[in-house]
C-alpha positions in Angstrom: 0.0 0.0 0.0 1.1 3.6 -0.9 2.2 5.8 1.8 0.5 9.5 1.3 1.3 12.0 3.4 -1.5 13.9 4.7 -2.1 17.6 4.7 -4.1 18.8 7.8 -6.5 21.9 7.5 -7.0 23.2 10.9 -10.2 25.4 11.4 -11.6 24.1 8.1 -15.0 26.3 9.2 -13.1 29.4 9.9 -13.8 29.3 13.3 -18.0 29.8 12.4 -17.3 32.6 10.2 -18.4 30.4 7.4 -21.6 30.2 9.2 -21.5 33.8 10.9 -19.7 36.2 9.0 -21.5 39.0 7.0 -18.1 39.1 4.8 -18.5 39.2 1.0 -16.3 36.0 0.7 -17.8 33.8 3.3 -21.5 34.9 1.9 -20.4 33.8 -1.6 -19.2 30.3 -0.2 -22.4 29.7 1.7 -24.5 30.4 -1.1 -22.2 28.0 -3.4 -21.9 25.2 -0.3 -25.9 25.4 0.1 -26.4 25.1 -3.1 -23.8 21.5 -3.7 -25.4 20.5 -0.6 -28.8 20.6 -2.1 -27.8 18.8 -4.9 -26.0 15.9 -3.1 -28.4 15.8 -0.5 -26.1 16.3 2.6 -27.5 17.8 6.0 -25.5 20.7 6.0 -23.2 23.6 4.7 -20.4 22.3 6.8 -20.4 18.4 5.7 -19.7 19.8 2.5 -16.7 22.3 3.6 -15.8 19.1 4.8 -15.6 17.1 2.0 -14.4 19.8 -0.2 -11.3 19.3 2.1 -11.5 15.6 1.6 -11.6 15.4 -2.3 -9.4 17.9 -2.7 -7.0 16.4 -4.8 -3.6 17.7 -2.1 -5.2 14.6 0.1 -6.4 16.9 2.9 -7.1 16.0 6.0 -9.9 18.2 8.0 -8.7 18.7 11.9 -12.4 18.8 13.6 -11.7 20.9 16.6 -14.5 20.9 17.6 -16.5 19.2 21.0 -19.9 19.6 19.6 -21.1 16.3 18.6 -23.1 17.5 15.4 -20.2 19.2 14.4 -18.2 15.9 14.7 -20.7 13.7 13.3 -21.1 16.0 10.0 -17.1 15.5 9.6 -17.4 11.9 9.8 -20.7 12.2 7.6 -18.7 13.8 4.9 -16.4 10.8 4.4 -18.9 9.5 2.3 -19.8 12.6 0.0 -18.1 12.4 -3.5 -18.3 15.8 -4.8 -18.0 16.0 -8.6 -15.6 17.8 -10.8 -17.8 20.7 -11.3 -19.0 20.8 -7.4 -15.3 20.9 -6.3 -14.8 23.8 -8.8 -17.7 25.7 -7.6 -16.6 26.2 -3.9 -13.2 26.9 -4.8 -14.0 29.5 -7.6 -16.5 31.1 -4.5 -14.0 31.1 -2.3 -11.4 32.9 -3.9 -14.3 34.8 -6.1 -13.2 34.2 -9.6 -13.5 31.5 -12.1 -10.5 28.9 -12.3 -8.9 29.5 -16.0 
């Protein structure tokens, strides 16, 4: 079996400002993460932050920081969510707020 090192993304919800913040970037990344979620039928904006992090093709790993037990349980949920090619693209272009060339 391969070895892959892992990257680790710590605070891969920004701390709740992807929930929370009335910022121009985090509004566009809700509106895109609501919308994949919709369309893969997930319970929530932050299972698919996680598996963004989790398909992203760097092998990231998401560090959940958190002691909330939803919180926990949607980062384990997200292990299973397979985000296609053009659902990857549409978080990261909404995140950085232009279009990948």
């Amino acid at each position: 079996m391969k070895n892959r090192t892992k990257l680790m993304a710590w605070s891969p919800l920004a701390g709740g400002k992807l929930f929370t913040s009335n910022e121009e970037k985090y509004i566009r990344l809700r509106n895109a993460l609501e919308k994949v979620k919709n369309e893969v039928g997930a319970n929530g904006i932050d299972e698919i932050a996680y598996a963004w992090l989790l398909n992203h093709p760097a092998n990231i790993m998401p560090i959940c920081g958190s002691g909330n037990f939803e919180r926990v349980q949607s980062a384990i949920n997200a292990i299973n969510i397979k985000l296609t090619r053009k659902q990857w693209f549409k978080i990261l272009d909404a995140s950085r707020g232009f279009e990948v060339a």
